[in-house]
Backbone as a chain_set.jsonl record, in Angstrom:
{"seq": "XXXXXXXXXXXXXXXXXXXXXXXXXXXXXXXXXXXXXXXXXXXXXXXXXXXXXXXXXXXXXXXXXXXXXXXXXXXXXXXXXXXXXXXXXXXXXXXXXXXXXXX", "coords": {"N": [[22.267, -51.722, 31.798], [20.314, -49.934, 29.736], [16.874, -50.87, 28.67], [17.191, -49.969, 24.908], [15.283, -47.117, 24.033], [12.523, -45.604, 22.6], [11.19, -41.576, 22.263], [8.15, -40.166, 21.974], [6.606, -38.466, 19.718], [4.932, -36.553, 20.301], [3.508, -36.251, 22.748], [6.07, -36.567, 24.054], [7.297, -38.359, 26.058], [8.958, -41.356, 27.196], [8.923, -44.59, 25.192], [9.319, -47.872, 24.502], [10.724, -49.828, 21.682], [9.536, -51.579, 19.996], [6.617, -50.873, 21.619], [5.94, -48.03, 20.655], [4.909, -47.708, 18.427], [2.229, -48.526, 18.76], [1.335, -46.951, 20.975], [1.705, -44.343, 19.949], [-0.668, -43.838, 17.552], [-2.749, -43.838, 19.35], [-1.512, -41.921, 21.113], [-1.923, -39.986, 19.602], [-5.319, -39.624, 18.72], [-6.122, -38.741, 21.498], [-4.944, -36.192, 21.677], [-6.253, -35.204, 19.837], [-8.55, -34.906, 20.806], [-8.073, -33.265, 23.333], [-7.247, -31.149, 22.305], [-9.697, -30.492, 20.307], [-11.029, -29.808, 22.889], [-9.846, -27.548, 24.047], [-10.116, -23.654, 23.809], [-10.73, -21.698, 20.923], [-8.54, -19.834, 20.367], [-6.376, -21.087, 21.619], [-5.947, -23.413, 20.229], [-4.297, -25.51, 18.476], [-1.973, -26.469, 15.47], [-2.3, -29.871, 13.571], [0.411, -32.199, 15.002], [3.168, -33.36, 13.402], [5.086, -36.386, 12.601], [8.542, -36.368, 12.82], [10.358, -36.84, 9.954], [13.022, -39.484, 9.643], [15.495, -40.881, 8.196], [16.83, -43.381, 7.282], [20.117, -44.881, 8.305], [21.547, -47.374, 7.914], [22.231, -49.922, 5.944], [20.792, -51.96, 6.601], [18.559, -51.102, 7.044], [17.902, -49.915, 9.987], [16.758, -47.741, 11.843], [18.567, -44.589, 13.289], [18.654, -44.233, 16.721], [19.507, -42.18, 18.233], [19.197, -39.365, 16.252], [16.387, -39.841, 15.929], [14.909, -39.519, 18.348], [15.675, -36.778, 18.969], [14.754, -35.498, 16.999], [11.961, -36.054, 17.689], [11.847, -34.943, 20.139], [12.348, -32.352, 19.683], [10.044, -31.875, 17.987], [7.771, -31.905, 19.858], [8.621, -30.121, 21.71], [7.7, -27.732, 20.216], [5.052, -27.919, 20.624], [4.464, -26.458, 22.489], [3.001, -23.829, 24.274], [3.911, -19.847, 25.412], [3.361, -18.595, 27.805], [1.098, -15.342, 28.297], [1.575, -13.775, 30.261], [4.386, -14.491, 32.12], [5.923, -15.607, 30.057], [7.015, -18.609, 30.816], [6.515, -21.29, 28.595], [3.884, -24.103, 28.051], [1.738, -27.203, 27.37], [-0.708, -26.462, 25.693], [-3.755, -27.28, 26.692], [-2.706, -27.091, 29.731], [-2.31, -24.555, 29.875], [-3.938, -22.682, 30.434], [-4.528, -23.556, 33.43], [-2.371, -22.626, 34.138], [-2.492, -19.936, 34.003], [-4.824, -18.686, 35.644], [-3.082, -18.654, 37.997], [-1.042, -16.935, 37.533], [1.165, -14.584, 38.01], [2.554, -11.609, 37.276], [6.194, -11.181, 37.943]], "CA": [[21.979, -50.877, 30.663], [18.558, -49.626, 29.671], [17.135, -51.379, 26.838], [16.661, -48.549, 23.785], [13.792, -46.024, 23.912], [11.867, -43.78, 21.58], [10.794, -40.911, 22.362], [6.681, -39.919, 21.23], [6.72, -36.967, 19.165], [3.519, -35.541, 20.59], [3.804, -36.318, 24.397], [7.458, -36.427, 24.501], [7.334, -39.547, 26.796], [9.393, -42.635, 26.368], [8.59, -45.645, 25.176], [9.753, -49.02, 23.996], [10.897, -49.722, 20.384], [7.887, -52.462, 19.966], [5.641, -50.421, 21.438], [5.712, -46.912, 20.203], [3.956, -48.285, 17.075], [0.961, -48.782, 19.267], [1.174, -45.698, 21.323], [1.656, -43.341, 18.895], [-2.129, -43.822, 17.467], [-3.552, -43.513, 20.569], [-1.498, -40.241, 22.038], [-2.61, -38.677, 18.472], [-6.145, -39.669, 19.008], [-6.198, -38.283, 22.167], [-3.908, -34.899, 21.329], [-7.016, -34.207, 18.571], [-9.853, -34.493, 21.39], [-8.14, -32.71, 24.085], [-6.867, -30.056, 21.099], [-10.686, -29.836, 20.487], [-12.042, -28.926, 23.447], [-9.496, -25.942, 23.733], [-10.395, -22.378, 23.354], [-10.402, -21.794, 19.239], [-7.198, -19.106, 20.279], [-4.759, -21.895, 21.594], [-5.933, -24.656, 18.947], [-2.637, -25.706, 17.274], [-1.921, -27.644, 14.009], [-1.435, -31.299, 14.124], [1.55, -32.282, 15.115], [3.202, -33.905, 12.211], [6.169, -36.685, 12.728], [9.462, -35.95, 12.172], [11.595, -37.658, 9.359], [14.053, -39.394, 10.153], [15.921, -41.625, 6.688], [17.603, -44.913, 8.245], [21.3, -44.445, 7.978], [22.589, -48.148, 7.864], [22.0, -50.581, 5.024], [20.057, -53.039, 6.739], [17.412, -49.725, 7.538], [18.046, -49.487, 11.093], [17.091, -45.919, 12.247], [19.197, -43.971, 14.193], [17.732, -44.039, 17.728], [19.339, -41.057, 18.837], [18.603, -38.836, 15.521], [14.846, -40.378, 15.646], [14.651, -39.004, 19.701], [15.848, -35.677, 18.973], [13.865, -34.626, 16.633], [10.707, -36.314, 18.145], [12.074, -33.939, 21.438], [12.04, -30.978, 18.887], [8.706, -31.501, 17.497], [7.124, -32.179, 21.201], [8.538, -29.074, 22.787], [7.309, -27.038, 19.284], [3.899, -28.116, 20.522], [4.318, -25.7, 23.837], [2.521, -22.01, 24.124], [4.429, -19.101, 25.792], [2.392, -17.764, 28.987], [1.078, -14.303, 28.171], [2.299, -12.814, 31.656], [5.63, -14.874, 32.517], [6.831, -16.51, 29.342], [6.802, -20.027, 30.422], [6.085, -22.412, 28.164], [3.128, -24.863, 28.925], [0.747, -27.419, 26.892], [-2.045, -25.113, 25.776], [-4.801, -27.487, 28.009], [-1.735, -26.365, 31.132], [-1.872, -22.64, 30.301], [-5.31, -22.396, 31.073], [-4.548, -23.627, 34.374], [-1.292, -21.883, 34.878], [-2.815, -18.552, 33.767], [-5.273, -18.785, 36.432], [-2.379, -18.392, 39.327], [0.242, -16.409, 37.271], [1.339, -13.144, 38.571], [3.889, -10.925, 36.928], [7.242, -11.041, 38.829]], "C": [[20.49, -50.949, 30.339], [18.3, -49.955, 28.416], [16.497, -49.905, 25.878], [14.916, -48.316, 23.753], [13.342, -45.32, 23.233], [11.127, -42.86, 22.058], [9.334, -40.246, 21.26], [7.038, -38.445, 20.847], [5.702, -35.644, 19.216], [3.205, -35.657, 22.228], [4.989, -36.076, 25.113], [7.738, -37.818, 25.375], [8.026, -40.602, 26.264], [9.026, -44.089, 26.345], [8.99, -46.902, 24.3], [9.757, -49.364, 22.346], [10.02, -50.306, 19.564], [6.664, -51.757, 20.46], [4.691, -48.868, 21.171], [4.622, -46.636, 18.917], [2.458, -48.069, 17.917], [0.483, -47.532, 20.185], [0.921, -44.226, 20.587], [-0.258, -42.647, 18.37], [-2.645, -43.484, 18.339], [-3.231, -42.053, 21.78], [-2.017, -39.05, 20.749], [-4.283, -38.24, 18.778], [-6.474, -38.586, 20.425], [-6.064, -36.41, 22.416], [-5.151, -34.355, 20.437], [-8.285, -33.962, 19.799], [-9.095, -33.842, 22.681], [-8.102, -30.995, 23.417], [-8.675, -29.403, 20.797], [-11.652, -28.853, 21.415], [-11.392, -27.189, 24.193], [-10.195, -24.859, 23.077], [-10.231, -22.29, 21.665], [-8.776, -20.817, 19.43], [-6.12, -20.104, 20.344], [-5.525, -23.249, 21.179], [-4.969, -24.913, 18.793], [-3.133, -26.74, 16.216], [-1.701, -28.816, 14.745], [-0.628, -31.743, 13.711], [2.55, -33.453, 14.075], [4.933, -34.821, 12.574], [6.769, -36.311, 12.199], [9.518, -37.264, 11.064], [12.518, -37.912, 9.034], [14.652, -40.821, 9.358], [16.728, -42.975, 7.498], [19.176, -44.378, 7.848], [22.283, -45.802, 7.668], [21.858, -48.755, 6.363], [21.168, -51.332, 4.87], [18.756, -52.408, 7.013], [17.253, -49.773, 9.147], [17.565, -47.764, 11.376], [17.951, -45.688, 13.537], [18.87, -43.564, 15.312], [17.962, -42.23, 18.272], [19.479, -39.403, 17.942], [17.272, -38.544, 15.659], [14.592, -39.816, 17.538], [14.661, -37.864, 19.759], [15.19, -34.958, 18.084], [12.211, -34.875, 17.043], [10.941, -35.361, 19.374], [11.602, -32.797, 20.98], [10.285, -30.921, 18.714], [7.886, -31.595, 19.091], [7.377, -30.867, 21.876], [7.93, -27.683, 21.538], [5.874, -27.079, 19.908], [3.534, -26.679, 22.111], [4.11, -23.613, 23.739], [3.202, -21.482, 25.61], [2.91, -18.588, 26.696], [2.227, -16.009, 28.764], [1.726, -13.316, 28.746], [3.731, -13.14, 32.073], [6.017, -15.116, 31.592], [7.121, -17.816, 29.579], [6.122, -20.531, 29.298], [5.212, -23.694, 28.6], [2.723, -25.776, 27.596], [-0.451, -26.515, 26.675], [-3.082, -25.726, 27.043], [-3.712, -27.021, 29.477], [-1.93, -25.224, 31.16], [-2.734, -22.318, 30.483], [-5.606, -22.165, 32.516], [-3.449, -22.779, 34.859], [-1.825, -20.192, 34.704], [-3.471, -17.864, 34.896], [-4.898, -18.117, 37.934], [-0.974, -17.237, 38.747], [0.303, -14.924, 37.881], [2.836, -12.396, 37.696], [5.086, -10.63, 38.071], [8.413, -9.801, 38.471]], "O": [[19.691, -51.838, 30.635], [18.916, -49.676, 27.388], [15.61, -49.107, 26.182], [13.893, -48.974, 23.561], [13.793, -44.175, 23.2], [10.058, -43.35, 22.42], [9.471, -39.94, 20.075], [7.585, -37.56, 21.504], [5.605, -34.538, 18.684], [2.465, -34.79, 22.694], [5.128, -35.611, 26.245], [8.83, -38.279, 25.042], [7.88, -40.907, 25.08], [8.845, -44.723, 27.384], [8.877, -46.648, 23.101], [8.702, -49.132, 21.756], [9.669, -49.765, 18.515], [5.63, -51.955, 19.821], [3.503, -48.595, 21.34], [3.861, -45.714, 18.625], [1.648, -47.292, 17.412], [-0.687, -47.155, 20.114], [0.087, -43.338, 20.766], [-0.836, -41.598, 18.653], [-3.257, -42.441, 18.105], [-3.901, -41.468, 22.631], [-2.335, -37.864, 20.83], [-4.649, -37.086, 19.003], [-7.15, -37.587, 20.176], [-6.783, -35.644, 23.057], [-5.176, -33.139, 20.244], [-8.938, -32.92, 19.741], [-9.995, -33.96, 23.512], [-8.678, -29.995, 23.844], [-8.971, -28.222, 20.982], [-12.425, -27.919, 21.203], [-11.994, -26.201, 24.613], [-10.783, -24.997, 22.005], [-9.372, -23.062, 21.238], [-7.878, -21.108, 18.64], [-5.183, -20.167, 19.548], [-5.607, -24.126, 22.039], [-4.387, -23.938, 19.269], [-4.119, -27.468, 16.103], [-1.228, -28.994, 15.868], [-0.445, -31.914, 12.506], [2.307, -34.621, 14.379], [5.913, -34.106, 12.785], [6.442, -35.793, 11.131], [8.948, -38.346, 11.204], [13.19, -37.188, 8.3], [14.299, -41.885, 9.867], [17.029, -42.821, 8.681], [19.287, -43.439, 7.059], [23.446, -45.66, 7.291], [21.029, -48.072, 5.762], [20.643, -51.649, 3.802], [17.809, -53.166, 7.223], [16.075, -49.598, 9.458], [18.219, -46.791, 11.0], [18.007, -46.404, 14.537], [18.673, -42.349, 15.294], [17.122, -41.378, 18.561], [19.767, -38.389, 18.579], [16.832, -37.397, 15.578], [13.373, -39.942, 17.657], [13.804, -37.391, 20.506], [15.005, -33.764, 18.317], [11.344, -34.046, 16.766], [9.85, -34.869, 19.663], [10.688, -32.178, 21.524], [9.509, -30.107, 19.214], [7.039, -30.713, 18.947], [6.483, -30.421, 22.595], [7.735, -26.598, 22.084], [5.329, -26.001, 19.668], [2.44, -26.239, 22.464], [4.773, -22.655, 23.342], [3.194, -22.147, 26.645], [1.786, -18.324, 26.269], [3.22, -15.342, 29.058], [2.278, -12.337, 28.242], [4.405, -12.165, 32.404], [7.211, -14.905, 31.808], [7.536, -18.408, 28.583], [4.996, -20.074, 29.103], [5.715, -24.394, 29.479], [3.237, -25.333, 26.569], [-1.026, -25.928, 27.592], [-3.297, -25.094, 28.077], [-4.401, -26.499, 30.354], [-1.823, -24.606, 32.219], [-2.622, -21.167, 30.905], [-6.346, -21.309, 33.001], [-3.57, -22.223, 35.951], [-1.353, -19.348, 35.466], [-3.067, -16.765, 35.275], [-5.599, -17.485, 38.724], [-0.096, -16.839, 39.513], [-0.723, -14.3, 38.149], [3.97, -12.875, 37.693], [4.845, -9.874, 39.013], [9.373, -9.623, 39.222]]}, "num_chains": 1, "name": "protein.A"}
């Protein structure tokens, strides 16, 4: 069995229940200077955790509440390809735009 994972709410990636705390900061950081050097058109807002209320007594959160909406807000962060409709990272659709062709 796989020990429990959280899911980052701005990379989507998973990572360990100890060290999401520490990741987190550092994929935001990152998410604001790649976000900068984007075009001013595909800028986006920043990406704002979900919240997600503990559900037991002892405040446990609900891992797989607290995954699904960090999934939600992560794939919210994805721009529609002008020509196909994929969905990309805005720094990706730059590159996918590049080769796209209408089918």
């Amino acid at each position: 069995r796989r020990p429990p994972a959280v899911i980052c709410y701005i990379c989507s990636r998973e990572y360990g229940t100890k060290s999401i705390s520490i990741h987190e900061p550092q994929c935001l950081r990152k998410w604001h200077q790649e976000n900068d050097m984007l075009p001013k058109h595909l800028r986006r807002p920043e990406p704002k955790k979900p919240e997600v209320c503990p559900i037991q007594a002892k405040g446990f959160y609900d891992l797989d509440s607290l995954n699904e909406a960090a999934w939600i807000s992560a794939q919210n962060q994805l721009v529609p390809c002008d020509i196909c409709g994929r969905t990309f990272l805005p720094d990706r659709l730059i590159v996918h735009q590049r080769s796209c062709k209408l089918k």
